[in-house]
Backbone bond lengths (Angstrom), bond angles and torsions (degrees), N, CA, C in turn:
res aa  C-N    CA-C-N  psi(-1)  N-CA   C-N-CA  omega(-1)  CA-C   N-CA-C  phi
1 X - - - 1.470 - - 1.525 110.36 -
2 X 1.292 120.84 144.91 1.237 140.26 -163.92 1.506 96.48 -92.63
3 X 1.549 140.98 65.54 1.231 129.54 -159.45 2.162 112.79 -56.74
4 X 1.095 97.04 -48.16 1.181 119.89 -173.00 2.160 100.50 -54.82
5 X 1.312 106.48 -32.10 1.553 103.44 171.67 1.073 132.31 -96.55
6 X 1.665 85.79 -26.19 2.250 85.47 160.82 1.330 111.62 -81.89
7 X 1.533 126.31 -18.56 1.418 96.09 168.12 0.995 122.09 -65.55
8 X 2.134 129.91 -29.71 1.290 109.82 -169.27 1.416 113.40 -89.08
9 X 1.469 109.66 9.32 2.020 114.49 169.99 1.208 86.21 -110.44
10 X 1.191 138.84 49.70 1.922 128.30 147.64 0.985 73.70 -146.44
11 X 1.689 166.29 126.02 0.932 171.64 146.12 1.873 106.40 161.40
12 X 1.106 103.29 -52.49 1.820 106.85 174.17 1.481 93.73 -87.91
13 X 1.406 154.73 4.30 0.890 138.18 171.58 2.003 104.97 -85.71
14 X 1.520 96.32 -58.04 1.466 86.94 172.41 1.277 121.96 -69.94
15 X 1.296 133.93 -12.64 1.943 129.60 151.62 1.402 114.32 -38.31
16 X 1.378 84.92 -63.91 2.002 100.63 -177.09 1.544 130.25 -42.89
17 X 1.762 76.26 -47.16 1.358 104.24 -171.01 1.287 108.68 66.72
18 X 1.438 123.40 33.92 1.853 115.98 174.56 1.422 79.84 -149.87
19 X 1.365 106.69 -174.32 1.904 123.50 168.85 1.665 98.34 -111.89
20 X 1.491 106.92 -16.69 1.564 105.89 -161.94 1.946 100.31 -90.94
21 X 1.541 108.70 -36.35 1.409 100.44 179.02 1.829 101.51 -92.23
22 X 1.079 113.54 1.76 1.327 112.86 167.94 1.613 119.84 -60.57
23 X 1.976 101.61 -76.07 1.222 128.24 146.02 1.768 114.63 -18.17
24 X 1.008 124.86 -77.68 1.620 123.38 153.66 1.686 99.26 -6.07
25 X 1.231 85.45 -113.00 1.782 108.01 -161.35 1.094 105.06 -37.82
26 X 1.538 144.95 2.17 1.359 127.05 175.80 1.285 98.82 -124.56
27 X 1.567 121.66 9.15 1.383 115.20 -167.15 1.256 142.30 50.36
28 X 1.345 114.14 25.31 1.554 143.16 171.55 1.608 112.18 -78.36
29 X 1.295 110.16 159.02 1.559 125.42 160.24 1.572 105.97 -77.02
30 X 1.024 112.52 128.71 1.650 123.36 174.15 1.940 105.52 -47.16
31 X 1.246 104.94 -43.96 1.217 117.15 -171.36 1.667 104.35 -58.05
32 X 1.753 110.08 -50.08 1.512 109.81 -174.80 1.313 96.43 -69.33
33 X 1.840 122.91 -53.83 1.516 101.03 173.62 1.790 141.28 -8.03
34 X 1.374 84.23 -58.82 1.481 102.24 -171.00 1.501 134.09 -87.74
35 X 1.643 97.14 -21.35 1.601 111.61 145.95 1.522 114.39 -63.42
36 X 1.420 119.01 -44.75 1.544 99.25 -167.52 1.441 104.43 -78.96
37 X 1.492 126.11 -29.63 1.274 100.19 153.76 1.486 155.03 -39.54
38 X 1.579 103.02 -27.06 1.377 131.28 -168.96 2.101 89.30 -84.12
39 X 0.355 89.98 -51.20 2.171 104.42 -167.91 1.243 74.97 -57.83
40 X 1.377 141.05 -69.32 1.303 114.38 -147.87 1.547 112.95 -78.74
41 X 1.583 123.14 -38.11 1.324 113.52 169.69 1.301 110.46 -54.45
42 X 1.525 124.98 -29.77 2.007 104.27 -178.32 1.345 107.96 -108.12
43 X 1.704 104.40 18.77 1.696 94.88 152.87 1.351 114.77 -96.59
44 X 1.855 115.07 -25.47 1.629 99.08 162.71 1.317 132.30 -126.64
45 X 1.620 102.54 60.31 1.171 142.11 175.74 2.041 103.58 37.18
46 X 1.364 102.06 38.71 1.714 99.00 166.55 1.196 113.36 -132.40
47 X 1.346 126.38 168.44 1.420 129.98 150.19 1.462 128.74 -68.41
48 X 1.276 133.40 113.93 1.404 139.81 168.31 0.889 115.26 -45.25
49 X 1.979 93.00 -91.57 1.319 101.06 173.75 1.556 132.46 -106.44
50 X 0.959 130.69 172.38 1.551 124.74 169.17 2.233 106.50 -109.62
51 X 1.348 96.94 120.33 1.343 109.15 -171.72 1.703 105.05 -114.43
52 X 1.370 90.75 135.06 2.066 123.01 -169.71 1.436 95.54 -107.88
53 X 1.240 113.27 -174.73 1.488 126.05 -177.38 1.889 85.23 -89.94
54 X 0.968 108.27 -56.22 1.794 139.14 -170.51 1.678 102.32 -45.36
55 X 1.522 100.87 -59.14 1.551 91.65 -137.90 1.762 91.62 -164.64
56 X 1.230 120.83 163.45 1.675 142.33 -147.47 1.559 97.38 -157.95
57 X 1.632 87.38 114.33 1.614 117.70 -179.13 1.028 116.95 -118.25
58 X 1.581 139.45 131.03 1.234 134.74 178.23 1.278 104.92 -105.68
59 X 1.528 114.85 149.32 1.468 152.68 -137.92 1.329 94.16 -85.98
60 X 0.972 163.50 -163.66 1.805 159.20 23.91 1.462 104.88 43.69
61 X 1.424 120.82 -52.54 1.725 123.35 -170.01 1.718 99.53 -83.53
62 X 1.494 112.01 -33.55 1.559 104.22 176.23 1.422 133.49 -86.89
63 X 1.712 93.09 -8.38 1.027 117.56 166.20 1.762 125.51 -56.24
64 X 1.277 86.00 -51.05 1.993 112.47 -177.24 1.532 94.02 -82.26
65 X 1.376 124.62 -18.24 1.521 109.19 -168.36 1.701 101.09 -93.57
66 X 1.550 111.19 -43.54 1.571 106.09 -178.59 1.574 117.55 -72.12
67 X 1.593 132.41 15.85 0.995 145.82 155.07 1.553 134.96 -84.09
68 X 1.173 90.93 -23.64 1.281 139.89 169.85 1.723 101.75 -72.79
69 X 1.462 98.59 -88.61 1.641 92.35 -172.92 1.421 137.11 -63.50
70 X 1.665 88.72 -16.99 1.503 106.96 168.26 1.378 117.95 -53.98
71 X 1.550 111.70 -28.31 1.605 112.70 -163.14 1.661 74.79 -96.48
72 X 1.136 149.19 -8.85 1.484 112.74 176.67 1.077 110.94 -94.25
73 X 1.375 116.50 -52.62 1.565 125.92 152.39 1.670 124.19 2.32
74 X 1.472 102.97 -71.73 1.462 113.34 171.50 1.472 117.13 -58.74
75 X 1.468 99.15 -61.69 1.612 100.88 178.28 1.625 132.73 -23.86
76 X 1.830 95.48 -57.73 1.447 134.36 171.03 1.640 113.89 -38.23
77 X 1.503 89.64 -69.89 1.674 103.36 156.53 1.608 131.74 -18.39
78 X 1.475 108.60 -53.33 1.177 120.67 -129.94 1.540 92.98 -114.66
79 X 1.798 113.84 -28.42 1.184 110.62 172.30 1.459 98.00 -100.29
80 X 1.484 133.20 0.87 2.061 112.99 153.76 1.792 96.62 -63.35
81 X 1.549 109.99 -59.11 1.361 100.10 -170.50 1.508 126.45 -21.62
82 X 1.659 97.30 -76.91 1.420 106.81 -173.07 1.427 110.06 -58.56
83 X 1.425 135.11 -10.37 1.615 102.01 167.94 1.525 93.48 -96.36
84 X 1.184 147.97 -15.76 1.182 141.39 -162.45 1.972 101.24 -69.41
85 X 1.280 109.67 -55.75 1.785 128.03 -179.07 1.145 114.48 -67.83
86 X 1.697 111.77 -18.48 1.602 125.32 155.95 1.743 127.59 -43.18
87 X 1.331 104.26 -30.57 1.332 120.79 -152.93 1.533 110.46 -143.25
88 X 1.350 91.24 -14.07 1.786 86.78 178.39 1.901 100.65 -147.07
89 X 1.805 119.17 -167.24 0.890 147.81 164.86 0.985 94.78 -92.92
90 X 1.816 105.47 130.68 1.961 109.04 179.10 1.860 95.37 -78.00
91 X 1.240 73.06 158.12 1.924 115.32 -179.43 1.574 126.89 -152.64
92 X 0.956 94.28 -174.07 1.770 95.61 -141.90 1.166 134.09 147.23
93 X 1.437 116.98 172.18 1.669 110.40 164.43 1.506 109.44 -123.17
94 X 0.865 97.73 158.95 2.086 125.04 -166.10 0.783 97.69 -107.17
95 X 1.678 143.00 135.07 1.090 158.18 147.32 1.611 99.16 -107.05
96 X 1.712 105.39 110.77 1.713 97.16 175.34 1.563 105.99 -140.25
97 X 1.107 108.93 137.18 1.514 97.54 -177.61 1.430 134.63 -122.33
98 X 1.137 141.37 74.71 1.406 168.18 -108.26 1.842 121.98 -118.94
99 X 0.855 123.49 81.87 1.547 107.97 169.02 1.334 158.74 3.50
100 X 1.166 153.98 77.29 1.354 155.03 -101.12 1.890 99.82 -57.27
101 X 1.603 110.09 -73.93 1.320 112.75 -175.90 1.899 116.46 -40.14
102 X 1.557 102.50 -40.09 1.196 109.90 -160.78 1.803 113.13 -78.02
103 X 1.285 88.75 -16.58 1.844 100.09 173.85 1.283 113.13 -88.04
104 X 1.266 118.39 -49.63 2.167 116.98 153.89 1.065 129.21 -37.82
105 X 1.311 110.13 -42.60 1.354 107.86 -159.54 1.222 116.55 -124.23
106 X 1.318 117.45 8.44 1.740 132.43 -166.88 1.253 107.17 -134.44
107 X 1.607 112.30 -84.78 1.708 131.03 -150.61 2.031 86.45 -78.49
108 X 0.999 107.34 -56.95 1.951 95.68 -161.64 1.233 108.19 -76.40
109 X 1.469 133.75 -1.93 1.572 121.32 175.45 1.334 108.38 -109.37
110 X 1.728 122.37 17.67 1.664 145.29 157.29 1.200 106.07 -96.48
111 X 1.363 125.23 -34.05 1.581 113.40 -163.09 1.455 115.65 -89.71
112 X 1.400 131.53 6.02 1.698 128.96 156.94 1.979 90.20 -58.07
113 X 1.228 130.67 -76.76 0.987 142.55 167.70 1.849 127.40 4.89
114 X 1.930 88.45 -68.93 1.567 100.62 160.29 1.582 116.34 -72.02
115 X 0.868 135.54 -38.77 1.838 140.98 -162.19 1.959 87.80 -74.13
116 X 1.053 118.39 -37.97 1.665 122.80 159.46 1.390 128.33 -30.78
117 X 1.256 94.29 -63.66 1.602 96.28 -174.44 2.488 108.21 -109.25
118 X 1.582 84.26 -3.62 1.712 92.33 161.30 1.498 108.70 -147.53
119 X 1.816 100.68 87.26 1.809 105.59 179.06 1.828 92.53 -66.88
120 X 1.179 137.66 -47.42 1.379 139.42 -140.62 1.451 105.17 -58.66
121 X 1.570 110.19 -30.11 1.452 132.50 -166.13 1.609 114.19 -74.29
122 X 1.459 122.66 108.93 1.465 131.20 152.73 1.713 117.31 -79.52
123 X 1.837 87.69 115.97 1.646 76.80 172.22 1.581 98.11 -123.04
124 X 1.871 110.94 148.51 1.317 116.27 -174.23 1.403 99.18 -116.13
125 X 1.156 106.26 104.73 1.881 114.91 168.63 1.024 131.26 -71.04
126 X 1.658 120.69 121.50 1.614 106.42 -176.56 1.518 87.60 -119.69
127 X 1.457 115.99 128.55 1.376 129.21 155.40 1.317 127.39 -96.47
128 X 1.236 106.77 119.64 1.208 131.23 161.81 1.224 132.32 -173.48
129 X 1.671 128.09 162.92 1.466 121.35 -160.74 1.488 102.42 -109.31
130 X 1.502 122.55 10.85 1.824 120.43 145.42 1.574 114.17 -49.70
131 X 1.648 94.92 176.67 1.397 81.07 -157.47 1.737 68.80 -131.18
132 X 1.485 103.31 105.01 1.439 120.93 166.13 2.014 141.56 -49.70
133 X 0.905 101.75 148.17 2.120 89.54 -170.03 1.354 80.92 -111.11
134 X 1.538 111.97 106.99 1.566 126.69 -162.79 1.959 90.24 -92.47
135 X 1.222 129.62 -2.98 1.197 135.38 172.09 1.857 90.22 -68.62
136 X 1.592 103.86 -88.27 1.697 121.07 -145.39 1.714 84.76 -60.28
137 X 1.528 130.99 -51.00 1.487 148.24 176.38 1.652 93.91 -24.35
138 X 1.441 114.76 -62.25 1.155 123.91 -170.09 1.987 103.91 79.58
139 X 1.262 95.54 46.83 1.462 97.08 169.80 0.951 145.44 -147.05
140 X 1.393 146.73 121.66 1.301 161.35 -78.15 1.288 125.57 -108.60
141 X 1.073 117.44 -24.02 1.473 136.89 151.72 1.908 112.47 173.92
142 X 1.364 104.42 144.29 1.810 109.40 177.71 1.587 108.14 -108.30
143 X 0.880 99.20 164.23 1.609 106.51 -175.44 1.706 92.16 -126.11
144 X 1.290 104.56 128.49 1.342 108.82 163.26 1.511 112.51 -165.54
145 X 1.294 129.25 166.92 1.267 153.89 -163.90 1.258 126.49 -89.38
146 X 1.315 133.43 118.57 1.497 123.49 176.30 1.320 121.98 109.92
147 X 1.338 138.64 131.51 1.298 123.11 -178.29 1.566 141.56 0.23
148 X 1.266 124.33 132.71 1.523 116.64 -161.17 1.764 96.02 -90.54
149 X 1.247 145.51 131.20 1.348 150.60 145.69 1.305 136.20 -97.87
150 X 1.622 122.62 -5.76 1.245 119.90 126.32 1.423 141.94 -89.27
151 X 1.358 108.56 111.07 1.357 113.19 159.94 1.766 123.37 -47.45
152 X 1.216 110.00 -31.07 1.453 99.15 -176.82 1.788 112.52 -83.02
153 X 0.786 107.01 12.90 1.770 110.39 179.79 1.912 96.65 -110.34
154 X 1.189 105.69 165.24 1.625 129.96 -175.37 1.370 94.27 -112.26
155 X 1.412 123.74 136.67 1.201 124.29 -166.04 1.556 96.42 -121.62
156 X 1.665 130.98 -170.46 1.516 140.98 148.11 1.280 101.38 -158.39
157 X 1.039 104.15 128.49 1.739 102.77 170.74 1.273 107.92 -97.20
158 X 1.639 98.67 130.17 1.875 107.42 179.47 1.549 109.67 -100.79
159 X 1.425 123.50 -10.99 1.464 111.70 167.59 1.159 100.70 155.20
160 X 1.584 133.14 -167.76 1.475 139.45 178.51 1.387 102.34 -147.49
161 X 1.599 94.23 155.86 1.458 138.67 -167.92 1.349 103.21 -83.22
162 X 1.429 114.04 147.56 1.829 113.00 162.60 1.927 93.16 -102.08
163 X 1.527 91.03 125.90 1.890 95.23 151.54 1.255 122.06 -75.13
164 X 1.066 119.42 163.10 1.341 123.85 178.37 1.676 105.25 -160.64
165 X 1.686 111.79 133.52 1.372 132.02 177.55 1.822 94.45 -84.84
166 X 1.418 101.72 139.50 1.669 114.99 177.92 1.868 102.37 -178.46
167 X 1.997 85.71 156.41 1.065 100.29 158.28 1.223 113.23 -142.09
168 X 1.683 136.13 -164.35 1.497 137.21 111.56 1.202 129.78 -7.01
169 X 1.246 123.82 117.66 1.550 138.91 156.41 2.048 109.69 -32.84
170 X 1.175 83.59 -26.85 2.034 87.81 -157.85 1.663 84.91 -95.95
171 X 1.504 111.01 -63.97 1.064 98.15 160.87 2.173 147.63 -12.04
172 X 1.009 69.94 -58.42 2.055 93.73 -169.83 1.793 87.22 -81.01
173 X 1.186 118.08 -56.66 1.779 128.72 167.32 1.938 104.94 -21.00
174 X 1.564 110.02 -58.98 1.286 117.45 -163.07 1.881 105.43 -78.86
175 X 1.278 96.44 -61.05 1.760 117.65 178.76 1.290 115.87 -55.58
176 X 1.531 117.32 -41.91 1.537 118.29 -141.28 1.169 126.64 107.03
177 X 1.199 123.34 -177.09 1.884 133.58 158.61 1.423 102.27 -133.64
178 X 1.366 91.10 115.61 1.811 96.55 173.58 1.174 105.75 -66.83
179 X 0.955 114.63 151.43 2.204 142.40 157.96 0.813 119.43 -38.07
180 X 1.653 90.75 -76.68 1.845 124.22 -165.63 1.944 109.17 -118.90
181 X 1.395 90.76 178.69 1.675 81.82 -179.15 1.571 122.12 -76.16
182 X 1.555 105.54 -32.20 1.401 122.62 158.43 1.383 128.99 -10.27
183 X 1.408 94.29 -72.85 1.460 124.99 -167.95 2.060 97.36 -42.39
184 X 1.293 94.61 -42.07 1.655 86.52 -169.81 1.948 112.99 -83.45
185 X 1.232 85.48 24.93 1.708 91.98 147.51 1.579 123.07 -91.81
186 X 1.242 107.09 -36.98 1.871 138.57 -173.80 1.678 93.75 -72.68
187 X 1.556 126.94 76.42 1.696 112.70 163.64 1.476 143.55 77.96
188 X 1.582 75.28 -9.12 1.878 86.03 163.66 1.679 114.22 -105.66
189 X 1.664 89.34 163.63 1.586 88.56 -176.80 1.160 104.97 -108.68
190 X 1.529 111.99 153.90 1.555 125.65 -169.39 1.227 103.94 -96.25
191 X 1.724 133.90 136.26 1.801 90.95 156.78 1.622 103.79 -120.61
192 X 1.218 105.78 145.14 1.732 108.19 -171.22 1.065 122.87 -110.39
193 X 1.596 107.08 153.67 1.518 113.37 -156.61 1.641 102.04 -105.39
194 X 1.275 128.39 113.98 1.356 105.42 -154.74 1.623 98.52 -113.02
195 X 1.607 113.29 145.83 1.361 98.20 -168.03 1.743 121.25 -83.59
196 X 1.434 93.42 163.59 1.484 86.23 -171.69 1.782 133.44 -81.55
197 X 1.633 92.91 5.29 1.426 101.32 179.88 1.932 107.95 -103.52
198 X 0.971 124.83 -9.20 1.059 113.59 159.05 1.486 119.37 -145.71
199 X 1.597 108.60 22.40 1.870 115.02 177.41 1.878 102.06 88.68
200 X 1.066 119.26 -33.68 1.498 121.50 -134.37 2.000 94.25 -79.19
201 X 1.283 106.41 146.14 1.260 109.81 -179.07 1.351 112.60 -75.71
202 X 1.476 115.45 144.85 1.344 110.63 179.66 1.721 103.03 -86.60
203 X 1.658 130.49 144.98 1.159 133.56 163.54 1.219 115.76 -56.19
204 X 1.445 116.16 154.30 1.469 124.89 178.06 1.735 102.54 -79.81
205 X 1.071 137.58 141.53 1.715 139.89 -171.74 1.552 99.42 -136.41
206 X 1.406 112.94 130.51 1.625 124.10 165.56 1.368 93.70 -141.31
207 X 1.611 100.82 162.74 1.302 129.58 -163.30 1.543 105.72 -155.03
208 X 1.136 99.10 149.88 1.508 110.94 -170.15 1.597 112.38 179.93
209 X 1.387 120.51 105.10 1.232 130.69 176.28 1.702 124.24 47.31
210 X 1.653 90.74 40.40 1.315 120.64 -179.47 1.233 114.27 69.39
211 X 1.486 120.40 22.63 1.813 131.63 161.21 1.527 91.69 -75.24
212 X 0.875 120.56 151.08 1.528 145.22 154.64 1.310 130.13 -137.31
213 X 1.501 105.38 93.83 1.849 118.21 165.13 1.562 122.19 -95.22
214 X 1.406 99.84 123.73 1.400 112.94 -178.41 1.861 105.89 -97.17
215 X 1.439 129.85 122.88 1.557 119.19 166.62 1.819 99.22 -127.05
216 X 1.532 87.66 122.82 1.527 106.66 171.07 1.875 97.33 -79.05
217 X 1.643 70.57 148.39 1.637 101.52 -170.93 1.858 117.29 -77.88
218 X 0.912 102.72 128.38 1.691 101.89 -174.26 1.807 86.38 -144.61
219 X 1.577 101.10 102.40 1.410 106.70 175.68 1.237 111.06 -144.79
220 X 1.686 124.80 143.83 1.393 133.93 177.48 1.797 110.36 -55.97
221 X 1.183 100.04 -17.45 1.830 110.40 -166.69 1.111 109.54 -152.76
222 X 1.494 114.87 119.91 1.212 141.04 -157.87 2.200 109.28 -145.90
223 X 1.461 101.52 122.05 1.096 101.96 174.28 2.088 114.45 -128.88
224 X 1.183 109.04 165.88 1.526 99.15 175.51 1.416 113.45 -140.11
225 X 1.432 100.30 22.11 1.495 110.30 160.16 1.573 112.19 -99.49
226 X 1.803 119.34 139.92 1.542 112.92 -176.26 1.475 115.89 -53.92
227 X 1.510 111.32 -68.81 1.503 135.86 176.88 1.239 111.83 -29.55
228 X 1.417 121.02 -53.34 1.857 135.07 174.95 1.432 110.09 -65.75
229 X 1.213 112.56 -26.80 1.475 127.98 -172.73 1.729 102.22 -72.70
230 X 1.159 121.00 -36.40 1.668 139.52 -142.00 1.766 74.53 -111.01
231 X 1.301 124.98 -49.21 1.467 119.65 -166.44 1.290 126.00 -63.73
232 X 1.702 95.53 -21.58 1.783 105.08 -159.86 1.804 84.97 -100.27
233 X 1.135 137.34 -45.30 1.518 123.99 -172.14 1.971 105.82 -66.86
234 X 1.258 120.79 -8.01 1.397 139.94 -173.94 1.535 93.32 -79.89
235 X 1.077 113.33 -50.69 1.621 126.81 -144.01 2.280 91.58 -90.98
236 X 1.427 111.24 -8.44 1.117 98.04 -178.34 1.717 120.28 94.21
237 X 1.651 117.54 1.50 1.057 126.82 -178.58 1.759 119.69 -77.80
238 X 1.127 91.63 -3.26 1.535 99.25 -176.35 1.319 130.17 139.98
239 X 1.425 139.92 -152.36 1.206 138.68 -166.52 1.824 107.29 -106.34
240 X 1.265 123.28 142.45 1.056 105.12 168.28 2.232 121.67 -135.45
241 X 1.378 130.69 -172.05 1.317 115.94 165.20 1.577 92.72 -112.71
242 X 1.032 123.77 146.63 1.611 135.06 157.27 0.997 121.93 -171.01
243 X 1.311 119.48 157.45 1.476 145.44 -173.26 2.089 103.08 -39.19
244 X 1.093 111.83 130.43 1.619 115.10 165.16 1.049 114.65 -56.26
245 X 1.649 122.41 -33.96 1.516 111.18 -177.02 1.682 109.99 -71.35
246 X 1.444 103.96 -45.51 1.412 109.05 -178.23 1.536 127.49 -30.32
247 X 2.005 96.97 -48.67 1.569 127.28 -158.08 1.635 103.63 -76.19
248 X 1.800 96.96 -23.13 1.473 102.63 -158.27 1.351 126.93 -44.64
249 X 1.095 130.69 -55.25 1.738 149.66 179.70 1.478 102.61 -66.38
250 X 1.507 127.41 -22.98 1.512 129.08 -171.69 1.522 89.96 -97.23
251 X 1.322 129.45 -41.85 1.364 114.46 -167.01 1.886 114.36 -77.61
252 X 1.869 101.72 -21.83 1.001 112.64 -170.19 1.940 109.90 -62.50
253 X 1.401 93.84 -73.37 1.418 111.05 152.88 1.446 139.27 -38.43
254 X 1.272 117.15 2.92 1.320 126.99 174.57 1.797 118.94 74.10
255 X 0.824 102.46 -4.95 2.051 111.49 173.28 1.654 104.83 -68.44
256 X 1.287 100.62 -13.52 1.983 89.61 -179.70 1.487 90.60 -139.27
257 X 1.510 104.75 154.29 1.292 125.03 153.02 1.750 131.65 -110.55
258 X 1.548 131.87 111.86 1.230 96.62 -162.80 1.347 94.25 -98.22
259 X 1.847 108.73 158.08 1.156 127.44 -162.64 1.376 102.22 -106.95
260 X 1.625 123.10 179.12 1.948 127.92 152.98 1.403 89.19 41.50
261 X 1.723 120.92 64.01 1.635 98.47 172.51 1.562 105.66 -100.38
262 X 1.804 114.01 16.16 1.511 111.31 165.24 1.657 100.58 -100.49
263 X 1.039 102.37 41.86 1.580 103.80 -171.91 1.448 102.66 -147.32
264 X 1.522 149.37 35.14 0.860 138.01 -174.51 1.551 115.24 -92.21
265 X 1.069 98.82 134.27 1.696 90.64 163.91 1.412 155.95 -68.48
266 X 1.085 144.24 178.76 1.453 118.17 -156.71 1.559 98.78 -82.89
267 X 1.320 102.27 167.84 1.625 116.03 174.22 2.043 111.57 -60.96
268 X 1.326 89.82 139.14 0.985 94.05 -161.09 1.887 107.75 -94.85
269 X 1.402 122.59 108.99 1.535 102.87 -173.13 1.745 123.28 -82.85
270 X 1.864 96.77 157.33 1.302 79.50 172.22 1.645 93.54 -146.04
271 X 1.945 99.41 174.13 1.250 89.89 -158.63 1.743 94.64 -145.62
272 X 1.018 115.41 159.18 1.954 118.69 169.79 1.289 90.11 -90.03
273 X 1.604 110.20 137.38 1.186 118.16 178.51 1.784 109.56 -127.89
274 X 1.119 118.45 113.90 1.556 103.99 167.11 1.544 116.65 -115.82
275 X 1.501 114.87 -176.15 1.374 125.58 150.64 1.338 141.88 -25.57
276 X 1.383 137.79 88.07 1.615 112.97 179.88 1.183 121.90 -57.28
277 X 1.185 128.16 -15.41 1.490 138.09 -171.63 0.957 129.41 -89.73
278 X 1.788 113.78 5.40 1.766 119.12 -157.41 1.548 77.87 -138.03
279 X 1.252 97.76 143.76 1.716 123.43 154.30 1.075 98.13 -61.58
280 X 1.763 98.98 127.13 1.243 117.57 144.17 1.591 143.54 -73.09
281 X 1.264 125.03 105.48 1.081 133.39 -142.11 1.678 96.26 -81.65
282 X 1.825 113.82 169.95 1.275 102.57 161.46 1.561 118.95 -80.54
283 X 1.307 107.32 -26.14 1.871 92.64 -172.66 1.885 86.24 -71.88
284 X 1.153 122.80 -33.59 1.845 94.88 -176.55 1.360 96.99 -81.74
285 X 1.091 137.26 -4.17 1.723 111.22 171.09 1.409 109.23 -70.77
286 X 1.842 118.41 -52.42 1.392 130.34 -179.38 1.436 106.84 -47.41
287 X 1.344 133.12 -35.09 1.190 141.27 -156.29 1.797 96.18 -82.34
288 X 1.236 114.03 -58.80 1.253 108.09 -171.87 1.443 130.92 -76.87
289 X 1.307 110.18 -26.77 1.442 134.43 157.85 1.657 107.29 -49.57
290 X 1.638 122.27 -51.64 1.324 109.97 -152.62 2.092 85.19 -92.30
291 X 1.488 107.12 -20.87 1.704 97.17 -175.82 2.055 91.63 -70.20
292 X 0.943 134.30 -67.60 0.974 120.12 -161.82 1.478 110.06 -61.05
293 X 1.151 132.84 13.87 1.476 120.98 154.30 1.669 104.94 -102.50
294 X 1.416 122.05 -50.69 1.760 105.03 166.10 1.247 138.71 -61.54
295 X 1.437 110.09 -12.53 1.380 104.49 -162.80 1.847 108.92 -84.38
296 X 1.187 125.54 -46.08 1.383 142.28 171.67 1.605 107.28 -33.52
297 X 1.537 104.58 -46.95 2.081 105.56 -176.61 1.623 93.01 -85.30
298 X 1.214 129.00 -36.78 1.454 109.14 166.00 1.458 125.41 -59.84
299 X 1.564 121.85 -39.27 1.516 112.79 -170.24 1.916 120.51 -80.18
300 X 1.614 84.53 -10.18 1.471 105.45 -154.95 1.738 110.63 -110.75
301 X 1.849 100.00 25.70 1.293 103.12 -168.66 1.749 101.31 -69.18
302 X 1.610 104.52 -179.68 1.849 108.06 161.35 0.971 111.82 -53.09
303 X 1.548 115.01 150.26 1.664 127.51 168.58 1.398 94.43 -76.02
304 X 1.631 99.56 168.39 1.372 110.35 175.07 1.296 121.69 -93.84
């Protein structure tokens, strides 16, 4: 038995919490997965895990053991690193997972830039505006926007966004242009962005000389993707809140109008978030270090 490889497939097995997204991320056969699991419980005569048709539970004994290997695991890591960054530019692959608007219009028209000064570096992008289990995901850190709600992740904040209220030209033509924030109780349509961890629409928020009005969303059309979000206030469906960078090219070009711009709301933060439990690697140290110096002059360009 390969001790040193079944710990790190009994170790990504309880991350995963499957053998099958385990198997995945290490690029194994499910089948070898589950043998090297087997070698190691009858090399130290306990049970790990306990296995259902359903679902994979770890023991009390696998409990104390993947705490255990974790600290060698990392260690191991950390002394390949340092001779590896000794002698070269770190490399690797990136697992990062990023938000629809914020990967268009932010992170991929920076990264000719990064691949510049780190060619060695593979990064694999998953977009989307779910809110990912960067454990079972097996991925490396996400960048996203807005209050942090796990405590068990390590956060950095790289800077904040300006919101901005807008619609359609044809739009505002049919409805009006509201004043105040009010007004868009009186006949206009909202369209809401609803979040993806529990459906629920986020409220519309303005601010103004430390007034603060909040209006919950009551709309015929509702999306919780960014990009679709940016498509449907394009398309004339109504009013929407989003990011300045997002609006930028629509407001430039005349497809949007922004509205209540003495009414904007506060800056919106965002932050790279990873794992406390995973070594930090050098291509994710380089990675987060060089995003939190680009990302701030990208989000924080002139209004239009």
């Amino acid at each position: 038995m390969d001790q040193l490889l079944a710990m790190r497939a009994f170790s990504r097995v309880v991350e995963a919490g499957s053998f099958t997204r385990a198997a995945d991320s290490l690029n194994m056969p499910n089948a070898t997965m589950s043998k090297l699991v087997q070698e190691l419980e009858a090399h130290l005569g306990v049970r790990l895990l306990q296995r259902t048709t359903r679902r994979v539970t770890v023991t009390p004994e696998g409990e104390e053991y993947y705490a255990k290997a974790l600290c060698i695991l990392r260690d191991l890591e950390a002394i390949d690193s340092s001779f590896n960054t000794a002698h070269r530019n770190p490399g690797g692959k990136l697992r990062i997972d990023v938000g629809g608007s914020t990967a268009s219009d932010v992170l991929i028209p920076l990264l000719p830039a990064f691949f510049d000064l780190y060619p060695d570096i593979k990064i694999e992008l998953g977009v989307s505006d779910r809110a990912v289990d960067m454990i079972s995901d097996n991925v490396d850190c996400v960048i996203r926007g807005g209050p942090l709600e796990n405590s068990s992740l390590i956060a950095r904040h790289i800077g904040k966004a300006s919101m901005i209220t807008c619609a359609a030209p044809a739009y505002l033509k049919k409805y009006g242009v509201p004043a105040y924030p009010n007004e868009l109780k009186n006949g206009h349509r909202l369209i809401s962005y609803n979040s993806t961890r529990d459906g629920r629409p986020f409220p519309f928020r303005f601010l103004q000389n430390g007034e603060k009005i909040e209006i919950k969303v009551e709309s015929r059309f509702s999306v919780n993707e960014s990009n679709a979000h940016l498509a449907a206030v394009v398309a004339g469906l109504g009013i929407i809140q989003t990011f300045s960078y997002a609006a930028g090219a629509d407001l430039q070009n005349g497809n949007l109008v922004e509205i209540l711009q003495d009414w904007r709301p506060s800056s919106y933060p965002f932050h790279v978030v990873y794992p406390q439990n995973r070594y930090v690697t050098p291509r994710l140290r380089v990675f987060i270090d060089w995003l939190a110096d680009a990302f701030p002059e990208k989000v924080a360009g002139p209004m239009i």
